[in-house]
GUKE-172114 format. One record per residue (C-alpha): x, y, z. Coordinates in steps of 0.001 Angstrom, whole numbers, padded with zeros to 6 digits, always signed. Layout:
XYZ...
This chain:
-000652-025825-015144+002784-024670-013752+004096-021089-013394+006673-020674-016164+007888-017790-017659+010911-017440-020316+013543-015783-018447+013701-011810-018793+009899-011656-020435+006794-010006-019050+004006-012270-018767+001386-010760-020728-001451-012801-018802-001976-015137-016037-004454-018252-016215-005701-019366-013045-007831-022630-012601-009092-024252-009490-006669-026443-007808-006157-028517-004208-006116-026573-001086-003325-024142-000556-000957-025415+001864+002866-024602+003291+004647-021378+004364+005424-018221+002571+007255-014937+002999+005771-011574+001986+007831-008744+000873+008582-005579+001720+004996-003254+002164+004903-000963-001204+003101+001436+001103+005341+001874+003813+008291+001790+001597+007367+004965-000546+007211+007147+002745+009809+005841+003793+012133+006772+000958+010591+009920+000657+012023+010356+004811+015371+009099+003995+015735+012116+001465+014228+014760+003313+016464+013332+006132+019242+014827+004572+022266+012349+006042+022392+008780+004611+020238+006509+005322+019647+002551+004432+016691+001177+003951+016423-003052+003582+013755-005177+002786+012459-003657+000020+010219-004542-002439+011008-004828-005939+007553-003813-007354+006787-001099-010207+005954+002038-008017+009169+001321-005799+011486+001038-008749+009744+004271-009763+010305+006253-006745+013843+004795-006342+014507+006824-010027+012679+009852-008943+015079+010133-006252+017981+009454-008670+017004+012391-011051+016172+014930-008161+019546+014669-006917+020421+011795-004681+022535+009182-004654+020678+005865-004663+023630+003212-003636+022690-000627-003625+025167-003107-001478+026643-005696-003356+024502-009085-002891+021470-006863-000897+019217-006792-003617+016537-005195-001109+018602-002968+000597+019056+000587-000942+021282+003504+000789+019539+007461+000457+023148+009323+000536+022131+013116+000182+025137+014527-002667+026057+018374-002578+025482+019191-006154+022714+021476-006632+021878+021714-010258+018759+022778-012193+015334+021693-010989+015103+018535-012332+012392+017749-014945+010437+014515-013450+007988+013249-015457+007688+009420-014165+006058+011287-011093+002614+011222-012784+002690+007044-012886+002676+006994-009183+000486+008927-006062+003314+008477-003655+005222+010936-005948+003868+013976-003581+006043+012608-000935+008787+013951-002363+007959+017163-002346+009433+018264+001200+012701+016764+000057+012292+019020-002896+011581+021986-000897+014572+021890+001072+016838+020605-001983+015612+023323-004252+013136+025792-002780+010939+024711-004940+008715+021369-005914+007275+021501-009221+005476+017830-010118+002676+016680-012642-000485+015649-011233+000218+011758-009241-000976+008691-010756-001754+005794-009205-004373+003394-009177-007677+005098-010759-009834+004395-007691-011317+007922-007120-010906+011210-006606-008205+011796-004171-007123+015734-004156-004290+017451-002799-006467+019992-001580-005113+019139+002289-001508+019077+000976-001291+022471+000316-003009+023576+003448-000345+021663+005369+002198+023524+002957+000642+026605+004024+000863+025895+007486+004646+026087+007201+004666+029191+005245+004612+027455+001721+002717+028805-001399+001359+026753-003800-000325+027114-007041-001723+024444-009646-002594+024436-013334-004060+021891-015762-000544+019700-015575+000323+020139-012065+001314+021681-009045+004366+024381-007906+004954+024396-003676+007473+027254-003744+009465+027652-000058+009207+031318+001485+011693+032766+003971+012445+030505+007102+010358+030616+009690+010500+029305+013469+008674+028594+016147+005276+025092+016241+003424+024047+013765-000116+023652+014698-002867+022637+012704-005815+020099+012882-006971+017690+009545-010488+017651+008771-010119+013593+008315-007194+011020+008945-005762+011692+005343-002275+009632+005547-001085+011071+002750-001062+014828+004381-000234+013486+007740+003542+011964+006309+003732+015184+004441+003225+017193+007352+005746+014754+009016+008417+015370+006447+007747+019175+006367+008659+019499+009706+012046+017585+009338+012670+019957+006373+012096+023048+008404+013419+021776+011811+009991+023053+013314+007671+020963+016110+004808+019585+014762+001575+019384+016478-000856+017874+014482-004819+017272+015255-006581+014051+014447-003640+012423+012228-003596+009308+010197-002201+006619+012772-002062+003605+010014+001166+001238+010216+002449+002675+007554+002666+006411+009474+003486+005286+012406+006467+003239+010756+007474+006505+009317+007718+007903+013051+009707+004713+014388+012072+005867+011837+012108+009085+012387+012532+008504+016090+015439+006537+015452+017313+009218+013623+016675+011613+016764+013362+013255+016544+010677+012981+019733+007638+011919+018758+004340+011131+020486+001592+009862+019180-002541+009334+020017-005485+008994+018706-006323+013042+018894-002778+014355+018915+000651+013732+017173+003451+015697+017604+007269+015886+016283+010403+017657+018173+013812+017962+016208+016448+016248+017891+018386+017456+020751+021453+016165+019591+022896+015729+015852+022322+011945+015369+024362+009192+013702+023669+007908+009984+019683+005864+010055+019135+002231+009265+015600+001091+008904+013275-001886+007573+010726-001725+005417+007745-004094+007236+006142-006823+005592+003804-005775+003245-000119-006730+005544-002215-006334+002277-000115-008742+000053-000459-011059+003572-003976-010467+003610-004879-011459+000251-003033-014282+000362-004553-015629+003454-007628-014564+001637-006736-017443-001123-005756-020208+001511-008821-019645+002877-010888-019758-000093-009405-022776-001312-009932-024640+001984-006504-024944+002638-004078-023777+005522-000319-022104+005741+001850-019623+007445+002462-016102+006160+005390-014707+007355+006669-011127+007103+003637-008886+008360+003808-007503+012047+001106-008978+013934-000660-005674+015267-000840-004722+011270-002832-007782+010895-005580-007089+013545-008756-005899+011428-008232-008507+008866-007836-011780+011595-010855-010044+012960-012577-009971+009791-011810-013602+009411-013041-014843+012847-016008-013143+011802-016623-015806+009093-015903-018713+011136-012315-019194+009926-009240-019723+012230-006651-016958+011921-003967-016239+014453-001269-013595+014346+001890-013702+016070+005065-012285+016017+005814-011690+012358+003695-014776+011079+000030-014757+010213-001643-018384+010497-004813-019503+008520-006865-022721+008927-009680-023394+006946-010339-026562+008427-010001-025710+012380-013128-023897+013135-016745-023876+012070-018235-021949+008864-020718-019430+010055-023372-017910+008638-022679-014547+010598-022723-011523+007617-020005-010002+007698-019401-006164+007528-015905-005131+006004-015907-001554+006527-013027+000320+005018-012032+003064+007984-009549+005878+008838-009634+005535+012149-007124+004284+014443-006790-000210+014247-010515+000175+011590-010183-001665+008258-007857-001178+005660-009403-000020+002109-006483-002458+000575-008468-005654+002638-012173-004776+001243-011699-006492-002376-009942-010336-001279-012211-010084+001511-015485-009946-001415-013455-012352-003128-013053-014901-000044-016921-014076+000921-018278-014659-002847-017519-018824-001654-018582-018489+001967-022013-018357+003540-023912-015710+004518-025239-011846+003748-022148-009825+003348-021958-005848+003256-018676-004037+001958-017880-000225+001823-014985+001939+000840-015929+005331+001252-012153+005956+000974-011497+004987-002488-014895+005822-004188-014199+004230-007715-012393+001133-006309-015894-000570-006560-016673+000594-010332-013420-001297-010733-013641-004229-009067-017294-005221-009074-017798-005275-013269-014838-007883-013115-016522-010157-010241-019164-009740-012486-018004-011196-015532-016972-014805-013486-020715-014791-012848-020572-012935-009479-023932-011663-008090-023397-008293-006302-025882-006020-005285-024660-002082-005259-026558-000114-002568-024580+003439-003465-021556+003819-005359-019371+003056-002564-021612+000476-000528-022685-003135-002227-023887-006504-000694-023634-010106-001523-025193-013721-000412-023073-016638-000765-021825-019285-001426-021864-018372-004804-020161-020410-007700-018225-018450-010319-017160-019446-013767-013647-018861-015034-013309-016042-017697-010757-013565-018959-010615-010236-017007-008480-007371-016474-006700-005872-013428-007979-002640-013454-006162-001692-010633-003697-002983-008101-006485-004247-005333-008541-005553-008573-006189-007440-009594-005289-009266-006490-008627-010349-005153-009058-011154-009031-006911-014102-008852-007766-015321-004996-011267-015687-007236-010158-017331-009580-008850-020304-007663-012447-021319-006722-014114-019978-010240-015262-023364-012278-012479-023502-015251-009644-021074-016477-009308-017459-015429-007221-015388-017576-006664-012018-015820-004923-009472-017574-003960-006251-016834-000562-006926-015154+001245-003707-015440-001242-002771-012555-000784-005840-010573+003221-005517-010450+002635-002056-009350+002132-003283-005945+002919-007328-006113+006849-008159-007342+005427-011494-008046+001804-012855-006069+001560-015212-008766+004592-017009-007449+004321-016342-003797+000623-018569-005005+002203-020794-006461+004260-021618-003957+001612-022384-001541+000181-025124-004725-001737-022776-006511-002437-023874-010443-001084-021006-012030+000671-019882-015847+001970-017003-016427+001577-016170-020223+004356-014605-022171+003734-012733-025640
């Protein structure tokens, strides 16, 4: 098979069959979750701002539109197709109705920007992937922190800006949420108020948020107990910043070389963002360096263990990424060995992902709802199934270039949410893939 796909037409499937190793070199794009933040920054930034290598996957496009109807000027450079400019405009007219901001979480980033904008953030309850309860209970205490008031009905939520106020912002998070850390981030740029903030998030894609925030003038220091934010001394010129290669769409595709005994170069993802998954990997036997901006994987140069292997999604400062548990199960379902996998994090993600395993004839053992455990090498047959969410979807297809036959995985609205196009980044590397149009 050969990916094909008549020009200007969603594929409505994709049929994956084993093929030769994956081999060659291949660039990731822009990280979906780093870029969303980062937008959400540029606005509450309130001076123009331009933001490259950006990916052109669903929830971006969706955020870029949000930003549109709120109020700002979204500017793309001739022949910079992943470059965007945030220009701040002074017309100030009615709260905007925003509706698209229930297809996507990230939409609560926005809500700063909002604040300052309008005094007011009024948004339906964020979508997203359907992985488990994730509240905005912490939100709104950070809100309140700064003087905020919210409220929240059956359809959503109303943050409502009281008089200004001066002087630190101090509060502590009862866990590394990274969604209430940026928040808390973007509050205090709003407000022009330090931050001093207890036990933050400190995942790439926060701490890419502070690089850029540091480079449009704000102090910022950063540790494992303590992260705080000073406005800067000094008004500051216009910000340029770059989106970083996206680590999970790196990771699962190493995830695929790897399964199919193959090796290549993955280019794009910073090499400290890469650390738990080349550790994860070394952990099975299989050769993984990261450098630079490259991530290299050999399935050939090293020895297959039979070590289990314990992929632990974490909060904590360099521990596991929830968005590397499911290619990891996907890569382990073919390697030897007792594997254990949790994601405490996302607590549906399993309920997703483990019924579609399932149906190519994987054996999985669920210890809690959250927690399961496999053997392998285990041989899987090719079937159709559905990508229930983004993460789904993905390590879907890395199993579906070992599973005996033709995997038809469907579902694709949910896989472009976060992937422009993985199919073709696959193919690239000699994957047998066919995208299916109506």
């Amino acid at each position: 098979m050969t990916t094909t796909r008549a020009p200007g037409v969603a594929a409505e499937v994709i049929a994956v069959r084993p093929g030769p190793p994956l081999t060659g070199t291949v660039t990731v794009d822009g990280s979906k979750n780093a870029t969303l933040p980062l937008l959400a920054a540029a606005a509450a930034l309130g001076r123009p701002v331009r933001l490259s290598n950006i990916p052109a996957n669903t929830d971006v496009q969706i955020m870029l539109s949000l930003l549109q109807q709120a109020g700002w000027h979204v500017a793309q450079p001739v022949g910079e197709p992943a470059t965007a400019v945030i220009l701040p405009t002074e017309n100030r007219h009615a709260y905007p109705e925003l509706p698209q901001a229930a297809r996507i979480r990230a939409s609560y980033y926005l809500v700063p920007a909002l604040l300052v904008r309008h005094s007011e953030a009024r948004l339906p309850w964020p979508g997203g992937c359907r992985i488990g309860a994730r509240g905005m209970d912490l939100h709104f205490k950070v809100y309140e922190a700064f003087g905020d008031r919210s409220t929240v009905d059956d359809t959503g939520y109303h943050v409502k800006a009281t008089a200004p106020r001066t002087g630190t912002v101090s509060l502590v998070l009862p866990f590394r949420s990274r969604g209430a850390t940026v928040v808390a981030l973007l509050r205090a740029v709003t407000t022009g108020r330090p931050l001093r903030l207890g036990d933050p998030n400190l995942s790439p894609e926060v701490l890419c948020v502070l690089d850029a925030l540091r480079s449009a003038g704000w102090e910022t220091r950063a540790s494992e107990r303590l992260l705080t934010l000073s406005p800067p001394s000094a008004a500051p010129n216009d910000a340029t910043w770059v989106v970083p290669g996206d680590k999970v769409e790196a990771g699962t595709l190493a995830c695929a070389v790897v399964a199919t005994g193959g090796n290549a170069r993955i280019e794009g993802a910073h090499a400290n963002d890469m650390g738990p998954l080349v550790a994860a990997l070394h952990r099975l036997g299989i050769s993984a360096s990261s450098e630079a901006n490259a991530l290299t994987v050999n399935a050939h140069d090293g020895r297959m263990t039979s070590r289990p292997l314990r992929a632990i999604a974490s909060l904590s400062p360099g521990g596991l990424d929830a968005d590397f548990e499911p290619p990891l199960m996907a890569l382990a379902l073919g390697l030897p060995g007792a594997h254990l996998f949790a994601d405490a994090i996302n607590p549906d993600r399993h309920s997703n992902l483990l019924p579609q395993l399932a149906r190519l004839g994987a054996a999985i053992e669920e210890i809690s709802p959250t927690e399961c455990r496999l053997t392998g090498p285990q041989q899987l047959t090719g079937t159709g199934v559905e990508a229930t969410d983004i993460r789904t979807g993905s390590a879907l297809m890395v199993a579906g270039l070992t599973a005996q036959g033709v995997t038809t995985l469907g579902g694709l609205d949910q896989l472009r949410r976060g992937h422009a196009d993985l199919p073709g980044k696959l193919h690239a590397l000699g994957a047998d893939v066919c995208e299916v149009t109506p």
